[in-house]
C-alpha positions in Angstrom: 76.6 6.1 76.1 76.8 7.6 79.4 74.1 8.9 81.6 75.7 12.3 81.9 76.3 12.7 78.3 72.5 11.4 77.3 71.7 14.6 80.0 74.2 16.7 78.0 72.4 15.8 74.7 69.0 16.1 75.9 69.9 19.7 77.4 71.4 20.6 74.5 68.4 19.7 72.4 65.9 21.0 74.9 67.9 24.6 74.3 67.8 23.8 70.8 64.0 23.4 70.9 63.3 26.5 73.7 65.3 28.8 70.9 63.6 27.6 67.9 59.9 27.7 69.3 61.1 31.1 71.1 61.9 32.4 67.5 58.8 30.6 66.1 56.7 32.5 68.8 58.3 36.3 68.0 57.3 35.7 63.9 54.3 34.2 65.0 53.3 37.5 67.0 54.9 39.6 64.0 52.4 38.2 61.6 49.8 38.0 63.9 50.1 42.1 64.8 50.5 42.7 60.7 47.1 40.5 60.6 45.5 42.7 63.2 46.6 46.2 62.0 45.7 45.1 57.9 42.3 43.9 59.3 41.5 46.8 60.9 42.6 49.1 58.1 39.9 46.8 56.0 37.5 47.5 58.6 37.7 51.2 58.6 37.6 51.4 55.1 34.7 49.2 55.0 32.5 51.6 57.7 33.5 54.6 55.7 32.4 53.1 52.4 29.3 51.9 54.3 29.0 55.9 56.0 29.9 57.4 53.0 26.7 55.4 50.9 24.1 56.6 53.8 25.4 59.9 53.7 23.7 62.6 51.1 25.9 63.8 48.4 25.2 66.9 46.7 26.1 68.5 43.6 25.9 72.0 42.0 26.2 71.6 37.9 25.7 73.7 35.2 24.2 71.8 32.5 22.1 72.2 29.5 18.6 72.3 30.4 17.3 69.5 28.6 19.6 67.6 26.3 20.8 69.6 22.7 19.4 72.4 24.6 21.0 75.9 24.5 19.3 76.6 28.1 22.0 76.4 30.5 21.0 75.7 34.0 22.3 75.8 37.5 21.3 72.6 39.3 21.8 71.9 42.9 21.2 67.8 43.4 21.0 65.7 45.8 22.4 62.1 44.2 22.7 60.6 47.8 20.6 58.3 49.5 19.9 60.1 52.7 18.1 63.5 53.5 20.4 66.4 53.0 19.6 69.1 56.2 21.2 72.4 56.3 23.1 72.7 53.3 24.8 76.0 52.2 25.9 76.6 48.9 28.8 79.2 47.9 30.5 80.2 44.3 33.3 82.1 43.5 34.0 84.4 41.7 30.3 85.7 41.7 28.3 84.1 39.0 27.5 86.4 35.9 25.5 85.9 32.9 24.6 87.2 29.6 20.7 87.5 30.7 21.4 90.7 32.6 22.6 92.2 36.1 19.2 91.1 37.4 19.2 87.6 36.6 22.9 87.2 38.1 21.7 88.8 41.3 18.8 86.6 41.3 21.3 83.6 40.9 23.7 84.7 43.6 20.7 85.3 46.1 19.5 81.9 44.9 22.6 80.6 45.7 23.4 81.6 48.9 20.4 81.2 50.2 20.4 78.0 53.1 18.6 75.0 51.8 16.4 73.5 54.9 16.3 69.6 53.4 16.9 68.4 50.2 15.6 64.8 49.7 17.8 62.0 47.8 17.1 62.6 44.0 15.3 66.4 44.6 17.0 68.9 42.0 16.6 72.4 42.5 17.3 73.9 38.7 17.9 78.0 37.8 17.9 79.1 34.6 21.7 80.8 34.2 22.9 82.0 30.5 22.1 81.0 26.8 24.7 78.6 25.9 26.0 80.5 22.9 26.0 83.6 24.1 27.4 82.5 27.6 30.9 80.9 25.6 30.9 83.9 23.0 31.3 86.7 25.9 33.9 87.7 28.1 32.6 86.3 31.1 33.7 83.8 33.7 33.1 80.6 32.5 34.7 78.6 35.3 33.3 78.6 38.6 34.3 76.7 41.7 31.2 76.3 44.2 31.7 74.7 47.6 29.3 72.9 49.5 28.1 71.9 53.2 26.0 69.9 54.0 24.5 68.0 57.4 23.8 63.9 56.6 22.0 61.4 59.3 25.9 61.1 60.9 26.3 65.1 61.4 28.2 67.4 59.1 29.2 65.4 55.7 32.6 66.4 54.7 32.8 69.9 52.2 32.2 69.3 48.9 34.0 71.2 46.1 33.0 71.6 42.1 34.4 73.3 39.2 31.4 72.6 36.4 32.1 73.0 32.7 35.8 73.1 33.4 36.3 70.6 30.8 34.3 71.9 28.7 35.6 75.4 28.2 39.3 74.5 28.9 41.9 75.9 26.3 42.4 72.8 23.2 45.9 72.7 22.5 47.1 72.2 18.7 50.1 69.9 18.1 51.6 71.1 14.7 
């Protein structure tokens, strides 16, 4: 073999080589990338689940009293782990009750009254209707209450409820 064609063949597979690790390199940096944008997706989910655990988390229920009670009450909870500051409750439509026009405007100013703190597991109960009287009326029975709150990171995203939804939705019949 010739010295010019043992130069032709080594070009030829020095080219050869240069292409495949060029294309080598470009998938290389493709997966790489992917890598780097999937691990920092895992990352940010990872901080929020780790926010989202130190940040308060309150609730507004309406529950029986004690359990097989006919009580009803209006609970406002904190089931977080952090202080709640500043929270601000709101309902609507207005709540109403079978106890009178004076215990629903006690309720409503109860409700929309600021709450300064409210320490993790602190449950701030009002007594709202008679259980049996409260499904036997005409009144609302579904309420949607919205609620802000401030957590050790600042303002903790809003919060809505709809309590006893399940409970009082219509039961279909199949026949």
């Amino acid at each position: 073999m010739s010295d010019s064609s043992v130069q032709i063949a080594t070009v030829v597979i020095s080219v050869a080589a240069l292409v495949f690790s060029t294309t080598a390199a470009f998938w290389t940096l493709v997966y790489n990338r992917r890598q780097a944008r999937a691990i920092a997706h895992a990352n940010a989910l990872t901080e929020r689940a780790q926010r989202e655990q130190a940040e308060p988390y309150v609730i507004v229920d309406i529950r029986p009293r004690i359990p097989g009670s006919s009580m009803l009450v209006l609970v406002i909870e904190n089931i977080g782990q952090t202080l709640a500051r500043n929270v601000r409750v709101s309902v609507s439509p207005p709540l109403q009750t079978t106890l009178g026009a004076e215990r629903a405007a006690t309720l409503n100013r109860a409700i929309g009254r600021p709450i300064a703190t409210l320490p993790p597991t602190r449950r701030i109960p009002f007594v709202m209707d008679v259980g049996h009287q409260l499904f036997s009326s005409e009144l609302p029975k579904v309420y949607e209450f919205r609620v802000e709150a401030e957590g050790p990171f600042g303002r903790v995203d809003l919060l809505t409820y709809v309590p006893l939804q399940r409970v009082v939705a219509p039961v279909r019949h199949v026949r």
